[in-house]
C-alpha positions as CSV (number, residue, x, y, z in Angstrom):
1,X,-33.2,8.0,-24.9
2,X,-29.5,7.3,-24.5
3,X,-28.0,9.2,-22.1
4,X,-24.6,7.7,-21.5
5,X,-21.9,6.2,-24.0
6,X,-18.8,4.5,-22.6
7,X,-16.2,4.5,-26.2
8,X,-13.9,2.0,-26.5
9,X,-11.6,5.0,-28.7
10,X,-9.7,2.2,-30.7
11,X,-10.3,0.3,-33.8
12,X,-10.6,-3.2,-33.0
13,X,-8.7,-5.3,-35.6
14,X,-10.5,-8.4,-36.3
15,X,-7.4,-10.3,-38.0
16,X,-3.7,-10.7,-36.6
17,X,-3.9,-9.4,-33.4
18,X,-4.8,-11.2,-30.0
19,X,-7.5,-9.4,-28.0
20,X,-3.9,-8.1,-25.4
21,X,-2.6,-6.9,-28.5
22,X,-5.4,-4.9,-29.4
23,X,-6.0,-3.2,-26.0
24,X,-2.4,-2.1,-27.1
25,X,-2.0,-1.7,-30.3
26,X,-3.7,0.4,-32.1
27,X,-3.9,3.9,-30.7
28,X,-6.3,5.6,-28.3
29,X,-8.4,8.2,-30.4
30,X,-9.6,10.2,-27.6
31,X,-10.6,13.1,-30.2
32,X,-13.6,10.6,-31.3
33,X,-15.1,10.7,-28.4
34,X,-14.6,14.5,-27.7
35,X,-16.5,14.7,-31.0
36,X,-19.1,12.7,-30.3
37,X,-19.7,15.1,-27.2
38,X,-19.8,18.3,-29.7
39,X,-22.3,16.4,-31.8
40,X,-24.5,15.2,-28.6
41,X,-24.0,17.7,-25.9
42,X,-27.1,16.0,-23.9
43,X,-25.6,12.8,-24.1
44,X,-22.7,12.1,-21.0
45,X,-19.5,10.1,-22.8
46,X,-16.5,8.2,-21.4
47,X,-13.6,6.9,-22.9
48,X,-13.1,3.3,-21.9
49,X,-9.4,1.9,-23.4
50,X,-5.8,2.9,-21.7
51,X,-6.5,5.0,-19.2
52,X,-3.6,4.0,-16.8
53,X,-3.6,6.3,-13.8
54,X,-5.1,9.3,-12.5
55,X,-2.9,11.6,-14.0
56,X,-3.5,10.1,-17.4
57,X,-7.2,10.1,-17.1
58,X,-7.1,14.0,-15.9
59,X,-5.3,15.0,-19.3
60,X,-8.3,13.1,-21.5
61,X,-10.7,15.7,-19.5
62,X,-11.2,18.5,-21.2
63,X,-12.7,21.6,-19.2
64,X,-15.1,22.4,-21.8
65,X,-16.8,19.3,-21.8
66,X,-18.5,19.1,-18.4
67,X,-20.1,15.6,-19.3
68,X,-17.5,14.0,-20.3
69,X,-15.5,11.0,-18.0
70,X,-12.9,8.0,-18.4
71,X,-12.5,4.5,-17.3
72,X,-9.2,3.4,-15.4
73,X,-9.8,-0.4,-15.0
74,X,-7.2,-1.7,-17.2
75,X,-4.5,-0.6,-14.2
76,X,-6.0,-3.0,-11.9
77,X,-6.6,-5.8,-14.0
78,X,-2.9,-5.6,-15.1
79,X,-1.5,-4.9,-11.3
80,X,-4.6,-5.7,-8.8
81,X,-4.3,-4.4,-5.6
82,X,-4.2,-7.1,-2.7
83,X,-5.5,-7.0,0.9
């Protein structure tokens, strides 16, 4: 059984945009995946696509979804951290 689902919460379009522009372009639809965890409550989800920082990530969570996470690697592929 699935018990984890990591959503890109973006369409993806196929024609006219580079694969930059779509990690850009079209808007994050966090509320997808927030539904997703109303329909599937036994089933942990987290948003993968334009989480920045911490702070940005913290607003996506919402209290009454225990299970429910983000992804923040788009920061460090855009600024990685040396050292």
């Amino acid at each position: 059984a699935v018990r984890h689902v990591a959503i890109h919460a973006r369409e993806c379009l196929l024609e006219g945009l580079s694969p930059a522009e779509n990690r850009a372009v079209p808007p994050l639809r966090v509320r997808w995946a927030h539904q997703l965890q109303a329909d599937f409550p036994g089933v942990t989800f987290a948003v993968n696509g334009g989480i920045r920082s911490l702070e940005m990530a913290q607003r996506h969570l919402d209290p009454l979804h225990e299970s429910f996470g983000t992804y923040a690697g788009l920061k460090e592929w855009e600024a990685p951290r040396r050292g």
